[in-house]
N, C-alpha and C positions, 0 to 999 in steps of 0.2 A: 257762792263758794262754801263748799263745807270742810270742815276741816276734824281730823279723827288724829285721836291720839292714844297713846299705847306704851307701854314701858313703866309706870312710876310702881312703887313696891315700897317696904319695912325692909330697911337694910342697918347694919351697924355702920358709928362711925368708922372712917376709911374705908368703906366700901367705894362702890362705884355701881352705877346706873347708868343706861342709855336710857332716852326719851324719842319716841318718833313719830312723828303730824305726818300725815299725808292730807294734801289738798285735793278733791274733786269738784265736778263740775266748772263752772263757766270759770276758771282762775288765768291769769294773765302770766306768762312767765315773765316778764317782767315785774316782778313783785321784791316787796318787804315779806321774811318770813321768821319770826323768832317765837320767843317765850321771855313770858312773867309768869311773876309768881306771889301768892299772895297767902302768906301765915294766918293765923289764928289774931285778931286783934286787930289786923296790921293791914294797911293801905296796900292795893297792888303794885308790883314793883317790876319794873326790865330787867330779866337778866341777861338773853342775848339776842340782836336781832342779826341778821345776814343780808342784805343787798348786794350792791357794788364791793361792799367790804363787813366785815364783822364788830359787832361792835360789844363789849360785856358792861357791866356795871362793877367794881371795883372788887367785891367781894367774894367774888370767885372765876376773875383773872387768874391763870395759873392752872385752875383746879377745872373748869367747865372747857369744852371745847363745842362749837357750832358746824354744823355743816349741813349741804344741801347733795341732792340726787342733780343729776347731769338736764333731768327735764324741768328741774326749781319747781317741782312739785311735793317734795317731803323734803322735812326738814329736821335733823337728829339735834340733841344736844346729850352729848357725850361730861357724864359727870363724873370726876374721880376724887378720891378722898374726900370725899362727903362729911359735913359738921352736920350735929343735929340742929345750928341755925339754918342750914337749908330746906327745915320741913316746912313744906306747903302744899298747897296745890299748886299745880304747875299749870298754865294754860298758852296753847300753842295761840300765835296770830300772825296774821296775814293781812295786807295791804298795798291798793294798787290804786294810783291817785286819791281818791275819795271813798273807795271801797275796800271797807275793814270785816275780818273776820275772827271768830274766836273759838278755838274747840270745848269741849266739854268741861276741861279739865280730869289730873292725874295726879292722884294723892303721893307725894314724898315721903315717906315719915325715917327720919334718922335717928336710931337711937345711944346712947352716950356707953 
């Protein structure tokens, strides 16, 4: 599975960014398809995955929304009013029993 991503930029705070993964090759639609994210210093983190249901991580409930294309092969996460604690790279991933995948990564950067 390869996975491409697209969308991350230099925005001001309260901006807003889309983020889009497309998946190719051998991918199962049955799949896990989200994003982490991992700052400067800082451990990689979940922000949102999408299966059966959506799931975020606490800090940008409200602000981030997830979704997927009808074939569960791209995967957006829709970002509004952006802090500059959201700057990271952003990295798409994908999972389908045992098989994990991860894009390139997509640099955030929010400034104050």
């Amino acid at each position: 599975v390869r996975l491409v991503e697209s969308g991350g930029g230099l925005v001001q705070a309260g901006d807003s960014l889309r983020l889009s993964c497309g998946a190719s090759g051998s991918y199962a639609s049955v799949n896990v398809m989200g994003w982490y994210r991992q700052a400067a210093g800082k451990e990689r983190e979940m922000v949102a995955t999408i299966g059966m249901t959506a799931n975020y991580v606490d800090s940008v409930k409200g602000r981030f929304t997830i979704s997927r294309n009808k074939a569960r092969n791209t995967v957006y996460l829709q970002m509004n009013n952006l802090k500059p604690e959201d700057t990271a790279v952003y990295y798409c991933y994908y999972r389908y029993r045992d098989i994990e995948a991860w894009g390139q990564g997509a640099q955030v950067t929010v400034s104050s």
